[in-house]
LOFIMI-404377 format. One record per residue (C-alpha): x, y, z; residue in one letter. Coordinates in steps of 0.05 Angstrom, whole numbers, plus 32768, in hexadecimal, padded with zeros to 4 digits. Example, Ala and Ser with C-alpha at 12.3 -4.5 7.8 and 13.67 -1.06 7.14 Angstrom:
<sites>
[site [80F6, 7FA6, 809C], a]
[site [8111, 7FEB, 808F], s]
</sites>
This chain:
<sites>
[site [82D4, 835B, 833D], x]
[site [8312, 8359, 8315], x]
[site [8339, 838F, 8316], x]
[site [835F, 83A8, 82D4], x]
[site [83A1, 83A7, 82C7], x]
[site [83B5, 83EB, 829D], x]
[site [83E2, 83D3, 8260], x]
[site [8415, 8409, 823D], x]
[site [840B, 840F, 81F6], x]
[site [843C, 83F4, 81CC], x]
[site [8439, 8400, 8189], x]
[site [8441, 83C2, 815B], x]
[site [846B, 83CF, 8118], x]
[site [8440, 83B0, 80D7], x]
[site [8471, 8398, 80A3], x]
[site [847B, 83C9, 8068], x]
[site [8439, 83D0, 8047], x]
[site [8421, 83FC, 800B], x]
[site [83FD, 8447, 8022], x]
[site [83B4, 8445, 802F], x]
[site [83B6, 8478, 7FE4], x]
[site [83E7, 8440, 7FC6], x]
[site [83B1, 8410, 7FE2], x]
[site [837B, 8438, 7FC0], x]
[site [839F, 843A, 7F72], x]
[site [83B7, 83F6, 7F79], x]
[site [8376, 83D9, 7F80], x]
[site [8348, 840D, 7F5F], x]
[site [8325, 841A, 7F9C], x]
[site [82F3, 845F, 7F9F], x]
[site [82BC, 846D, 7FD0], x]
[site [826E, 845D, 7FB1], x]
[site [8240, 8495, 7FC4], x]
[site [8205, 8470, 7FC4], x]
[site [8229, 8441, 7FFE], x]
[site [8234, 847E, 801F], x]
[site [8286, 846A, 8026], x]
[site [82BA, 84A1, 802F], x]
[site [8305, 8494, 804C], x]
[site [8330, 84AB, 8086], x]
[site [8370, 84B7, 8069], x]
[site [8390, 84DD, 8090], x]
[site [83BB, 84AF, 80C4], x]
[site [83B9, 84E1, 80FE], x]
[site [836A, 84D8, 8106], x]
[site [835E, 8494, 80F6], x]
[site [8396, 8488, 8135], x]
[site [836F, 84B0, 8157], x]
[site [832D, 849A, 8148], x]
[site [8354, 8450, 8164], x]
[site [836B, 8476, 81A6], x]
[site [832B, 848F, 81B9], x]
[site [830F, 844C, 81BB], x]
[site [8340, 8441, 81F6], x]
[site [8379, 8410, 81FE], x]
[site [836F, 83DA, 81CE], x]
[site [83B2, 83BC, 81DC], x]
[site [83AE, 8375, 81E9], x]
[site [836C, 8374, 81D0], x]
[site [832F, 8354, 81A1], x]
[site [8311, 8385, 816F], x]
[site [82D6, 8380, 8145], x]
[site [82DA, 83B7, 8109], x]
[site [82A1, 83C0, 80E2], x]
[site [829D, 83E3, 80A4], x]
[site [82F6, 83DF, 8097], x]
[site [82ED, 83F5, 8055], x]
[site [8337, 83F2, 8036], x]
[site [8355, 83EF, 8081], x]
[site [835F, 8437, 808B], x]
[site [8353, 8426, 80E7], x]
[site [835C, 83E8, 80D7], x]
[site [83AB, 83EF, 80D3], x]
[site [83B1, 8422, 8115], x]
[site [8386, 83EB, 8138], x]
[site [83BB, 83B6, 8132], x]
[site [83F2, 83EB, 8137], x]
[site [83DD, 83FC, 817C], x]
[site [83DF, 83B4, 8194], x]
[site [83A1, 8396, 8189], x]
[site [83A4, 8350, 8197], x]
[site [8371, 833C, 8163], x]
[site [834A, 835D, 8133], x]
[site [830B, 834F, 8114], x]
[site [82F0, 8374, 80D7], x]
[site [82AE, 8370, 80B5], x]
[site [82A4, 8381, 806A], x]
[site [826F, 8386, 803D], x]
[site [828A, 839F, 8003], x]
[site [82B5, 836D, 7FDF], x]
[site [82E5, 839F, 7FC1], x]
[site [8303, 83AF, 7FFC], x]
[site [8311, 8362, 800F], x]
[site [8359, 835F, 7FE8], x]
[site [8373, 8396, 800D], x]
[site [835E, 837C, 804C], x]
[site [8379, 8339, 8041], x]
[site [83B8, 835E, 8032], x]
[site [83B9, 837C, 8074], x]
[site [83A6, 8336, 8096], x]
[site [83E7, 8312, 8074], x]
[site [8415, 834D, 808B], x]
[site [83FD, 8336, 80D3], x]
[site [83EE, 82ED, 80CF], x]
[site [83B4, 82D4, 810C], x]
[site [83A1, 831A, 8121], x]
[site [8374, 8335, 80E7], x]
[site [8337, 830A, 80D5], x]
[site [830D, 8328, 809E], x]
[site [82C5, 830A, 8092], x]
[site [82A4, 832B, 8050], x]
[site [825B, 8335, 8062], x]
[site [8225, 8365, 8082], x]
[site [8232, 837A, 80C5], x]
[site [81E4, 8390, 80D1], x]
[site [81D9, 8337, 80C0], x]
[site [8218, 831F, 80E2], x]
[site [8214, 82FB, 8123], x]
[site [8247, 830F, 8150], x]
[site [823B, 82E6, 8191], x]
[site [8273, 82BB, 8174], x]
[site [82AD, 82E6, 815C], x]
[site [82DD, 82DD, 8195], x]
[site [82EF, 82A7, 81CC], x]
[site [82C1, 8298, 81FE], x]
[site [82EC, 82A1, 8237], x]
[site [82EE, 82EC, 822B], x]
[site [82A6, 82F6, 8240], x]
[site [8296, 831B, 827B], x]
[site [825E, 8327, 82A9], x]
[site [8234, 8369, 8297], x]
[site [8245, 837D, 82DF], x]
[site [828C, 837C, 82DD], x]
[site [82C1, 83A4, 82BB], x]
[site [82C0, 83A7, 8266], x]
[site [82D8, 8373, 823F], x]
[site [831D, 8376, 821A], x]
[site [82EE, 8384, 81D7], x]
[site [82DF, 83C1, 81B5], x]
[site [82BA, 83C8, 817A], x]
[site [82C9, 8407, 8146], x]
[site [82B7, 8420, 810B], x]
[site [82B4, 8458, 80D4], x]
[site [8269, 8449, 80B9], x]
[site [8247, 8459, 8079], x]
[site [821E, 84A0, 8093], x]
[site [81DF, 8475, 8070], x]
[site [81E3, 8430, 809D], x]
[site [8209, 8456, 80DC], x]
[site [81C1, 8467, 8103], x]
[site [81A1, 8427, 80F3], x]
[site [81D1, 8403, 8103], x]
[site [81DF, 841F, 814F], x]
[site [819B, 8415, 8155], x]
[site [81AC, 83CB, 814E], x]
[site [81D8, 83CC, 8173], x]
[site [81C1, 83EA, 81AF], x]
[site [8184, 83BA, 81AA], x]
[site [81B8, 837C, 81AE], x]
[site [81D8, 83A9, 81EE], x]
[site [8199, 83AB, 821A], x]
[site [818D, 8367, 820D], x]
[site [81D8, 834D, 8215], x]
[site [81DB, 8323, 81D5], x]
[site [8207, 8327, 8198], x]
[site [8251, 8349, 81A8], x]
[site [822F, 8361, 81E3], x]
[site [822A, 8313, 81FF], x]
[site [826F, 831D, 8210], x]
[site [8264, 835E, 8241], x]
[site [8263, 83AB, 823E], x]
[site [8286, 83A4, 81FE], x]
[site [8297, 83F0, 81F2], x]
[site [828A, 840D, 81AC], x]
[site [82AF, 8448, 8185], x]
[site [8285, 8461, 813F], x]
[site [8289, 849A, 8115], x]
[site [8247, 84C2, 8101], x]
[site [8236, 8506, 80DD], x]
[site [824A, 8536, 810E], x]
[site [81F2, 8549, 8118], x]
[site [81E8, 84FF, 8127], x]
[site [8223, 84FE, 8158], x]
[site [820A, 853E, 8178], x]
[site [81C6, 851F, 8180], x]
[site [81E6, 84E3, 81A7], x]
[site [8209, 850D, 81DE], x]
[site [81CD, 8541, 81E1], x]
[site [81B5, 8552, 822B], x]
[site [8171, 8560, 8239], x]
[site [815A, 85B0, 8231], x]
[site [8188, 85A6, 81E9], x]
[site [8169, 85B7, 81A3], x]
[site [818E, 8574, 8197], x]
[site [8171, 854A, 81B9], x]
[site [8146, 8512, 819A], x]
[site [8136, 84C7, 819C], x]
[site [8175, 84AF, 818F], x]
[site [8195, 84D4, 81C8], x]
[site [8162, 84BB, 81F1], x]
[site [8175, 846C, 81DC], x]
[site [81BB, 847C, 81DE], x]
[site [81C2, 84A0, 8225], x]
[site [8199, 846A, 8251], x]
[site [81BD, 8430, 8235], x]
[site [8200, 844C, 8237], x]
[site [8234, 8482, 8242], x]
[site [8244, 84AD, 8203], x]
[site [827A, 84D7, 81F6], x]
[site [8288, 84FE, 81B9], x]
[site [82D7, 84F3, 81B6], x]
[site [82E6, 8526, 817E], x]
[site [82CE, 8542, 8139], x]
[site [82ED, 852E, 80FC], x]
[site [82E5, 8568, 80C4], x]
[site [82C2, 8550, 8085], x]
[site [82FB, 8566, 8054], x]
[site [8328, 8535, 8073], x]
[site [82FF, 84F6, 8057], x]
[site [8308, 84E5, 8008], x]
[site [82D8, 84EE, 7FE1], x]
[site [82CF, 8530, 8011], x]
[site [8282, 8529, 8032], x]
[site [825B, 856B, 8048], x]
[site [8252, 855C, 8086], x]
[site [828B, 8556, 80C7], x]
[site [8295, 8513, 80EB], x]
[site [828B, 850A, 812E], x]
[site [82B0, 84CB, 8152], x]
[site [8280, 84B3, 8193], x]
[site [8293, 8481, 81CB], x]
[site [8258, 8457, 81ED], x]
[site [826D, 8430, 8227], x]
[site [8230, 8405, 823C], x]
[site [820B, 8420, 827D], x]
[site [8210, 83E3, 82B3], x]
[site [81C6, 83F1, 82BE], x]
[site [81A1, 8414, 8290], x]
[site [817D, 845A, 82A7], x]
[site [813B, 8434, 82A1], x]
[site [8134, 83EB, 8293], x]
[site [80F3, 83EB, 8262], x]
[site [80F2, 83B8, 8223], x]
[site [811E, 83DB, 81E9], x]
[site [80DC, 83DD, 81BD], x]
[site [80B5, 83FF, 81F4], x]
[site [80EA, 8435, 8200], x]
[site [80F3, 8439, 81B3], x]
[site [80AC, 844E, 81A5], x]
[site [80A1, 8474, 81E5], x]
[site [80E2, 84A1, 81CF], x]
[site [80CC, 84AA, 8187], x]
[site [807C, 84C2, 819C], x]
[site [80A1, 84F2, 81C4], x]
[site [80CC, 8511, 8199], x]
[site [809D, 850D, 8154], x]
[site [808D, 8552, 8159], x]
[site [80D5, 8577, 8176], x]
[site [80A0, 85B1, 8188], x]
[site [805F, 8594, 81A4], x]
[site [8057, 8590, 81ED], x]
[site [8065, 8544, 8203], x]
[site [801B, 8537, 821B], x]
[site [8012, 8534, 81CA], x]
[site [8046, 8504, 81BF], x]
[site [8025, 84D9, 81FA], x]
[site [7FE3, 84E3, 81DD], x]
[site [7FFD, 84BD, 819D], x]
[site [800D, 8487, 81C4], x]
[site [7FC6, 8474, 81CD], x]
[site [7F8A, 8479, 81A5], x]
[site [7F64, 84B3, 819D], x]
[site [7F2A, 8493, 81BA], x]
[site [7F57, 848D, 81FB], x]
[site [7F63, 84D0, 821B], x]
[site [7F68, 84B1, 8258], x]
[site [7FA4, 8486, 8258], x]
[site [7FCF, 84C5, 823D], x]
[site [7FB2, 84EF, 827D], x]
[site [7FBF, 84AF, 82A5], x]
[site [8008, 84AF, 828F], x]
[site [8011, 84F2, 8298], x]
[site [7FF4, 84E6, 82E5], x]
[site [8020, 84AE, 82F1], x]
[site [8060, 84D5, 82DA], x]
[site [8053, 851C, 82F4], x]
[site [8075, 8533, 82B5], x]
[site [8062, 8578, 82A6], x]
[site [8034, 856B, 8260], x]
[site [8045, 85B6, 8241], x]
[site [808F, 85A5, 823E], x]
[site [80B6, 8587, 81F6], x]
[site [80CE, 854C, 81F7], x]
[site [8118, 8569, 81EA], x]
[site [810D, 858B, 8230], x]
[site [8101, 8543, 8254], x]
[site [8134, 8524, 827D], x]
[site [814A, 84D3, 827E], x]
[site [8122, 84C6, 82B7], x]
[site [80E6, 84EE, 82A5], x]
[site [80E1, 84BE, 825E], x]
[site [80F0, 848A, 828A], x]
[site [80BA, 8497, 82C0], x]
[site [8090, 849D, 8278], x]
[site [80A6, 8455, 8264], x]
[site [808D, 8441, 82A0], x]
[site [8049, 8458, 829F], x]
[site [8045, 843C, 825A], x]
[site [8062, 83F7, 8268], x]
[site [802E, 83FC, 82A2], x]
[site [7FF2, 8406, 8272], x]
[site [800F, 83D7, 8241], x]
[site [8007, 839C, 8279], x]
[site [7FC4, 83A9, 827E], x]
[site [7FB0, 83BC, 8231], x]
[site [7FEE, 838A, 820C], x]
[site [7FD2, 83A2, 81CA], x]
[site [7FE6, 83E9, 81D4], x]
[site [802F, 83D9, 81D1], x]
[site [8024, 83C7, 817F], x]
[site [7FEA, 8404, 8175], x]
[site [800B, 8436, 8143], x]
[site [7FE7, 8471, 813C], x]
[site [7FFD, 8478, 80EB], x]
[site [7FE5, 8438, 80D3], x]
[site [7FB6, 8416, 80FF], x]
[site [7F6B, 8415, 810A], x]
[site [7F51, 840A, 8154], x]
[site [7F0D, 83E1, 8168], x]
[site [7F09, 83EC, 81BA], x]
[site [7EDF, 83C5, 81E9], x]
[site [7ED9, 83D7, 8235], x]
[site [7F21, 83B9, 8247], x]
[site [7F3B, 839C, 8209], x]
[site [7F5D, 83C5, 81C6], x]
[site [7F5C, 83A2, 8194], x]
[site [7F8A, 83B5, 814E], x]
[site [7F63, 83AE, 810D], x]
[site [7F8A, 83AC, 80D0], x]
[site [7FCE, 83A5, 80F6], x]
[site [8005, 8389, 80CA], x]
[site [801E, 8363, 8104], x]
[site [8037, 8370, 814F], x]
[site [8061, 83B5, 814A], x]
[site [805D, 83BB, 80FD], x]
[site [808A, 83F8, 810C], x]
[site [80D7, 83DD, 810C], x]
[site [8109, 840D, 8133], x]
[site [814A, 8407, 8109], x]
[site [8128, 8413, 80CA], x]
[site [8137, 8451, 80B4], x]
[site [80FD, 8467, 8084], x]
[site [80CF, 8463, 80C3], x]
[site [80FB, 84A0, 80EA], x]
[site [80D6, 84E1, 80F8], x]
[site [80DD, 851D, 80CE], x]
[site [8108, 853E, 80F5], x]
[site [813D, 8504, 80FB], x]
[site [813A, 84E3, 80B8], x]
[site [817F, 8512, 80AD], x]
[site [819A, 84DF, 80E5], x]
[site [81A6, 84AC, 80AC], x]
[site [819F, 84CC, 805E], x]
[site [81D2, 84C5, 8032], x]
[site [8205, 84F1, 8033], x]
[site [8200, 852C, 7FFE], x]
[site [824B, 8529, 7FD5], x]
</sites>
């Protein structure tokens, strides 16, 4: 394995360049509430929003969601080698092409939707590395839109356990912003009235780390909520190794009702008709069926995946039953789905399908 080389920071000097508030006037620029948008203006946070991503000096960066190029700038000030920013809104592209002229070869801006943009392809090949050994020189970063931020990790911890998209080039590590609730959710242990799904997709792909909190009355327009900035550095081997769908829908049975006893969140896994697959999973796990999911550990929902997957093997129909929507004809060994709009008609990063209790996780934020 190779071993790293640390690198000083040095900080490279951009040519004289109008305030990010000059930038704002000059262009007409303001923040759309129903995108969502609010900006970082104070320098001191978005540097350190770029510092607790790690040393990106000599580095490739993918930025999505630049906005005006509020990180952007303290991305190529601390030495980022090149720097790749993703933009849907179109407004923002002048000022970003300013930015890229000030330092020609190491901004490239593409103008498009980051949740539909391939990004297998967005830096040489050479700097792919095996998921085994140490992280690639890449980070990814990003302020998001509250309204796309928990979809969109979502996507991409999918492309993570899967190794495809920026993640074909490693343990690419990734620093985002969230509502401070939604960041707390991420980092929550088990026995924490935090805890949900999410923490439970986040935790056994990766390592998470909420770096700091960013008070909301330092953003413009000023949001009601605080910001929380989280790290995820990708696990080398996940805490269990179950398909991401599997896990996904195992997770959110679980944690549907924050203060039922898990056996009913098992139970909802199955049909009614089939009481006894939930007491076989419950057998299989040992899992103590009076205790909430929030009370759970890793391996525990693990061990739970497991007796699923199991039953899933024999009985592949289960894996697309949804207890909402479908109907259920059984025969001795085979379920069969009646009136099924097609194989897991449930989709994990769309957002209108999250539980009660998390659909906060991704609203728009309240100006």
């Amino acid at each position: 394995m190779a071993t790293r080389v640390a690198r000083s920071v040095v900080p490279v000097r951009l040519p004289p360049l109008p305030s990010m508030g000059e930038i704002l006037r000059l262009y007409k620029l303001r923040a759309l509430k129903h995108l969502s948008q609010n900006f970082l203006m104070d320098k001191r946070i978005t540097d350190r929003i770029v510092r607790a991503a790690g040393d990106v000096s000599g580095c490739r960066v993918c930025e999505v969601g630049p906005g005006p190029g509020n990180i952007t700038r303290p991305i190529l000030e601390r030495g980022a080698k090149h720097v790749v920013v993703i933009e849907k809104d179109s407004r923002f592209l002048p000022s970003l092409e300013l930015l890229a002229d000030a330092c020609p070869g190491r901004l490239s801006v593409i103008h498009g939707d980051v949740m539909q943009q391939p990004l297998h392809n967005l830096f040489p090949d050479h700097l792919r590395r095996p998921w085994r050994d140490q992280c690639p020189d890449i980070h990814l970063i990003g302020n998001l839109p509250f309204n796309i931020s928990t979809p969109l990790i979502i996507r991409f911890l999918h492309a993570l356990q899967e190794r495809r998209g920026i993640f074909s080039y490693g343990r690419v590590r990734m620093t985002l912003t969230f509502q401070r609730e939604v960041a707390e959710r991420m980092v929550a242990p088990p026995m924490c009235q935090e805890r949900c799904r999410l923490s439970v997709m986040c935790q056994h792909l990766c390592k998470v780390e909420l770096k700091f909190l960013i008070p909301g009355s330092a953003c413009v327009p000023k949001p009601d909520v605080d910001i929380g900035v989280v790290r995820f550095t990708p696990l080398i081997t996940p805490e269990f190794d179950y398909p991401f769908k599997l896990v996904e829908k195992v997770a959110r049975h679980l944690f549907h009702g924050r203060q039922k006893h898990c056996k009913r969140g098992i139970a909802t896994l199955f049909p009614e008709v089939r009481t006894d697959l939930a007491k076989e999973v419950i057998e299989r796990t040992g899992v103590n069926p009076e205790v909430k999911g929030c009370n759970l550990s890793n391996e525990e929902i693990g061990n739970i995946c497991g007796a699923f997957h199991a039953i899933c093997q024999r009985i592949p129909k289960l894996m697309f039953y949804d207890s909402r929507h479908n109907q259920i004809d059984i025969d001795d060994d085979t379920l069969g789905v009646i009136g099924s709009s097609g194989p897991d008609s449930y989709d994990p990063i769309d957002a209108k399908e999250l539980d009660d209790n998390e659909k906060d996780e991704v609203r728009e934020d309240k100006w």
